[in-house]
C-alpha positions as a Markdown table, in Angstrom:
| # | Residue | x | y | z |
|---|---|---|---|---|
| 1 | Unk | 209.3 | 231.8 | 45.3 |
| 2 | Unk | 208.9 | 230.7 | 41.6 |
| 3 | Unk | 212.2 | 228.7 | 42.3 |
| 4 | Unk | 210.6 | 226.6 | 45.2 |
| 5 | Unk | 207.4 | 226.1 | 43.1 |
| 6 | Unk | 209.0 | 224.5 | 40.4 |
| 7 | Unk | 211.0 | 222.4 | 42.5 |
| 8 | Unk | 208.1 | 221.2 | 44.6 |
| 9 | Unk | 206.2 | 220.1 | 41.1 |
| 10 | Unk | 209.7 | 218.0 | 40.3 |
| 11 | Unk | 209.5 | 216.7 | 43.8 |
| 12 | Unk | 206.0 | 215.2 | 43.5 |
| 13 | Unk | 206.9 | 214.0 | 40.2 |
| 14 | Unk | 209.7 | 212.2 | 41.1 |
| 15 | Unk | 212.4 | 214.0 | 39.3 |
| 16 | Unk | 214.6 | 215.6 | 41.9 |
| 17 | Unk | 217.7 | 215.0 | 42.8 |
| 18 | Unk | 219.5 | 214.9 | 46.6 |
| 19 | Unk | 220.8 | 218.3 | 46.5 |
| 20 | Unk | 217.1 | 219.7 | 45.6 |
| 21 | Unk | 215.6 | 218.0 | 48.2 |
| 22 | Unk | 217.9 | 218.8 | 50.9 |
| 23 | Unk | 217.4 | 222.7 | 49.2 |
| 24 | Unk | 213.0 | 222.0 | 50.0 |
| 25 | Unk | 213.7 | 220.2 | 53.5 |
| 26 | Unk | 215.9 | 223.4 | 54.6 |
| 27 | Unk | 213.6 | 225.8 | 53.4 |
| 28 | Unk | 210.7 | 224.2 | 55.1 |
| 29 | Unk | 212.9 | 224.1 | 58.1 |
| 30 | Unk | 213.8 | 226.9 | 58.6 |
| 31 | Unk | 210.5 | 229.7 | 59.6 |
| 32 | Unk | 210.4 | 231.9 | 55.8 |
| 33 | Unk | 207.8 | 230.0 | 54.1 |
| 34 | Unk | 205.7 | 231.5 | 52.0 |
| 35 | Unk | 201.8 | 231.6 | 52.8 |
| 36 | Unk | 201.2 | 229.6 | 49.1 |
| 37 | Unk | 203.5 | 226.8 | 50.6 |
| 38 | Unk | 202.6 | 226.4 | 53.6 |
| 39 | Unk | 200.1 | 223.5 | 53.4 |
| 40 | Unk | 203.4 | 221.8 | 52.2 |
| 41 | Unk | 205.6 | 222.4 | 55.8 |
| 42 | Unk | 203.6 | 219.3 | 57.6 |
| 43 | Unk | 204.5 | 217.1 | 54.8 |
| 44 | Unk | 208.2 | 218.1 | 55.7 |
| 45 | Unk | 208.2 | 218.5 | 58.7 |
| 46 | Unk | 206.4 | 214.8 | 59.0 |
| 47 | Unk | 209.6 | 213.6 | 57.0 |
| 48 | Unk | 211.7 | 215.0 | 59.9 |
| 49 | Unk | 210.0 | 213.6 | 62.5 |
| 50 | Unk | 210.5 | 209.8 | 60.7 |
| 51 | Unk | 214.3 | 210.1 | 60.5 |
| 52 | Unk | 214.3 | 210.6 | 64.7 |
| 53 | Unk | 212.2 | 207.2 | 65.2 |
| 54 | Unk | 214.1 | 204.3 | 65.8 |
| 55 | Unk | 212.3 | 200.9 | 65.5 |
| 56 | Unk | 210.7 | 199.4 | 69.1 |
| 57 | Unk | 210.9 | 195.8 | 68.0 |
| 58 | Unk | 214.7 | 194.6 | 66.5 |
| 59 | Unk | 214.3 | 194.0 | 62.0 |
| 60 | Unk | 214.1 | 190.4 | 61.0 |
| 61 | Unk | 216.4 | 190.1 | 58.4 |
| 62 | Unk | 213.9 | 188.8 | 55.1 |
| 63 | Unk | 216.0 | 186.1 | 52.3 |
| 64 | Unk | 214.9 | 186.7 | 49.8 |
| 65 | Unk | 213.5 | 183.4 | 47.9 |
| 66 | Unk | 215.7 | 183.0 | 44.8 |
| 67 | Unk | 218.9 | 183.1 | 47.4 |
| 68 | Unk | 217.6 | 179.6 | 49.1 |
| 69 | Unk | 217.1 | 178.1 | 45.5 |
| 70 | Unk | 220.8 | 179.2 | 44.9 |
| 71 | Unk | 222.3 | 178.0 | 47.9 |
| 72 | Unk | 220.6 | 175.1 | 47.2 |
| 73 | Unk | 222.0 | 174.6 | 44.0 |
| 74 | Unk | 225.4 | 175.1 | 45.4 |
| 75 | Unk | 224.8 | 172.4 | 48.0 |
| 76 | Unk | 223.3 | 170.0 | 45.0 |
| 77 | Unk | 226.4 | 170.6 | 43.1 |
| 78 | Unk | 229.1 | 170.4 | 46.0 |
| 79 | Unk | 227.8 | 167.3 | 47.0 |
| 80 | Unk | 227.5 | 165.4 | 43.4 |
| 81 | Unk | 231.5 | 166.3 | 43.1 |
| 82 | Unk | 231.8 | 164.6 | 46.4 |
| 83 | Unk | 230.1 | 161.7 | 45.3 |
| 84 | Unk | 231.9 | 161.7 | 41.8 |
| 85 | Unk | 235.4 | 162.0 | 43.9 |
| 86 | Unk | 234.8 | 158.9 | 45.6 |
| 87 | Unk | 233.7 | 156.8 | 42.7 |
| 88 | Unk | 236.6 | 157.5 | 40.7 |
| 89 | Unk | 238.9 | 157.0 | 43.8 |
| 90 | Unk | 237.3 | 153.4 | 44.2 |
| 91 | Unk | 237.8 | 153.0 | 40.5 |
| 92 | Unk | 241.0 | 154.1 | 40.2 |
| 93 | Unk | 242.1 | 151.5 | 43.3 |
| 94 | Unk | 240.2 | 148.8 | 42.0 |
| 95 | Unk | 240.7 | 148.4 | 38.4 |
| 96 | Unk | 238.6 | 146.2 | 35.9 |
| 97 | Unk | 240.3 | 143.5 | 35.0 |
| 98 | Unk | 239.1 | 142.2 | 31.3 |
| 99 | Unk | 240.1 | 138.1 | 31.9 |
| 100 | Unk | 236.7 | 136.2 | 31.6 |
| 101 | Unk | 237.0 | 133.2 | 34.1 |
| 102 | Unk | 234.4 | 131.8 | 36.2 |
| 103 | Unk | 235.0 | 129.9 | 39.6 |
| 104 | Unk | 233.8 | 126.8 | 40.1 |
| 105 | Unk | 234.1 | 125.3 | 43.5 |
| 106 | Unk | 237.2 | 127.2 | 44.5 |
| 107 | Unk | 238.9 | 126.6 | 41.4 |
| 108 | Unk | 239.8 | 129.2 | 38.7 |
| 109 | Unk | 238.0 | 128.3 | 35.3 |
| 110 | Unk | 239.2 | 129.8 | 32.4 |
| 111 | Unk | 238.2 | 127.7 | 29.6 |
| 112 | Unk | 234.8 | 129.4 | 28.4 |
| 113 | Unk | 233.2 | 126.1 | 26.9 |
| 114 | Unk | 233.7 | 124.3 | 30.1 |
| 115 | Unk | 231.9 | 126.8 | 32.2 |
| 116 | Unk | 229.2 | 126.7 | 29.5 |
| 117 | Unk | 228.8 | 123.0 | 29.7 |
| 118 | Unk | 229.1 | 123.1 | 33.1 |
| 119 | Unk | 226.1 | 125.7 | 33.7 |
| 120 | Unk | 223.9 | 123.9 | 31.3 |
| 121 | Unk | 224.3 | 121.1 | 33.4 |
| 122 | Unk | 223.4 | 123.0 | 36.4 |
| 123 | Unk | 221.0 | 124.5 | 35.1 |
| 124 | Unk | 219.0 | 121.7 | 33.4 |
| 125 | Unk | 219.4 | 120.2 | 37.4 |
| 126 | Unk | 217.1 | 123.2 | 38.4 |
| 127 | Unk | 215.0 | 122.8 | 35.9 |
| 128 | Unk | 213.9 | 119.2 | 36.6 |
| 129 | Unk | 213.3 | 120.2 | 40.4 |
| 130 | Unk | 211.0 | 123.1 | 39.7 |
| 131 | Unk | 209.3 | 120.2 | 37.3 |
| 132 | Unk | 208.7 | 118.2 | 40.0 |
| 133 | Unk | 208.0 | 120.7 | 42.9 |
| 134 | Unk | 205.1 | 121.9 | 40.4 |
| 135 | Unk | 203.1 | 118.6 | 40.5 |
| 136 | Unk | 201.2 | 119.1 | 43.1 |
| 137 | Unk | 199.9 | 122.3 | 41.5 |
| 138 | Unk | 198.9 | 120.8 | 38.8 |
| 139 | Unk | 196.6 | 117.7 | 40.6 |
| 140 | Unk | 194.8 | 121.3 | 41.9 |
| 141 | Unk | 194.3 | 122.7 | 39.2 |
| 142 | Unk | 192.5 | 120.0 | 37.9 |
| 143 | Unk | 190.8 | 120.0 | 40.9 |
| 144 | Unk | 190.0 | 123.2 | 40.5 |
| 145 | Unk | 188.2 | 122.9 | 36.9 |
| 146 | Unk | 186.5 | 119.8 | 38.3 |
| 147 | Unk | 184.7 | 121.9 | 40.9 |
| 148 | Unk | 184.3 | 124.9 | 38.5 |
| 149 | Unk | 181.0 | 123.3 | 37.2 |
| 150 | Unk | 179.4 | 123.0 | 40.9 |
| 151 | Unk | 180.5 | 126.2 | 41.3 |
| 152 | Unk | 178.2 | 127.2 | 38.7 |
| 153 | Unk | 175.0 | 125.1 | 40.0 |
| 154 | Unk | 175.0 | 126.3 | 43.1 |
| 155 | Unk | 175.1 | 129.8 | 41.8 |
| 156 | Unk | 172.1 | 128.7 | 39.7 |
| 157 | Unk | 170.1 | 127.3 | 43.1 |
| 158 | Unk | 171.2 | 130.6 | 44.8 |
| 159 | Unk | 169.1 | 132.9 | 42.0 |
| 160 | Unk | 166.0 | 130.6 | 42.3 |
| 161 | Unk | 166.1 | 130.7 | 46.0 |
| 162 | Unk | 165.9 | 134.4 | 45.6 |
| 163 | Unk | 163.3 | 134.3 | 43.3 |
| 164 | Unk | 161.3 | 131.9 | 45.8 |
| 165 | Unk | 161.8 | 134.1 | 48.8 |
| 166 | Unk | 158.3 | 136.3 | 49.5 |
| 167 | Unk | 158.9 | 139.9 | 49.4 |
């Protein structure tokens, strides 16, 4: 009897092992329990009565969060190599070639001076016809300052009008 009581305190302190809780669970099986203990057999036999019950409804298996993130990860990871793979692939089948050349009307160009004069040329083509388109913007902007002073009067007639109507 002073066996099972010290064994029940280690049981409801959490210090037993399997061997002395399968030692409580058959004494409180089996019918010679002491008068002191038995306020303890319905806690048992409670425990006995769990292991029989089978769940009505089938478990949803629960992943836990940290899993996702890592298979997430993994996917992140595969996919980058995949990605990596094919651009050195295209690389590696299309070298760079380090010639500097420019093509001008369907002819290969490889005298650098040249193709500088040549763009300047262009260039300074462009510039005078972005001149010229902008002329017209610039007869409205004077316009525009022109009327800016009328602008201004009838904002001024406006504010005595309201100061003339009768509240």
């Amino acid at each position: 009897m002073e066996m099972m009581n010290e064994l029940l305190e280690k049981y409801f302190r959490g210090e037993t092992s399997l061997a002395e809780e399968k030692e409580l669970k058959k004494y409180f099986s089996e019918g010679n329990v002491a008068a002191v203990h038995e306020i303890y057999r319905a806690l048992f036999e409670e425990f006995k009565q769990e292991l029989n019950e089978t769940a009505k409804t089938p478990l949803k298996k629960v992943i836990p969060v940290q899993r996702k993130i890592k298979r997430i990860w993994i996917q992140t990871f595969a996919y980058t190599a995949i990605a990596a793979t094919i651009l050195l692939l295209v690389w590696i089948q299309f070298p760079q070639t380090k010639e500097n050349f420019a093509v001008i009307g369907g002819n290969k160009i490889e005298n650098p001076e040249y193709v500088q004069r040549y763009t300047e040329k262009k260039l300074s083509k462009v510039n005078n016809i972005l001149a010229r388109s902008m002329e017209p913007m610039k007869s409205f902007n004077k316009v525009r300052q022109d009327v800016e002073p009328l602008q201004n009067v009838r904002n001024k007639m406006n504010a005595i009008q309201n100061k003339l109507i009768i509240k």
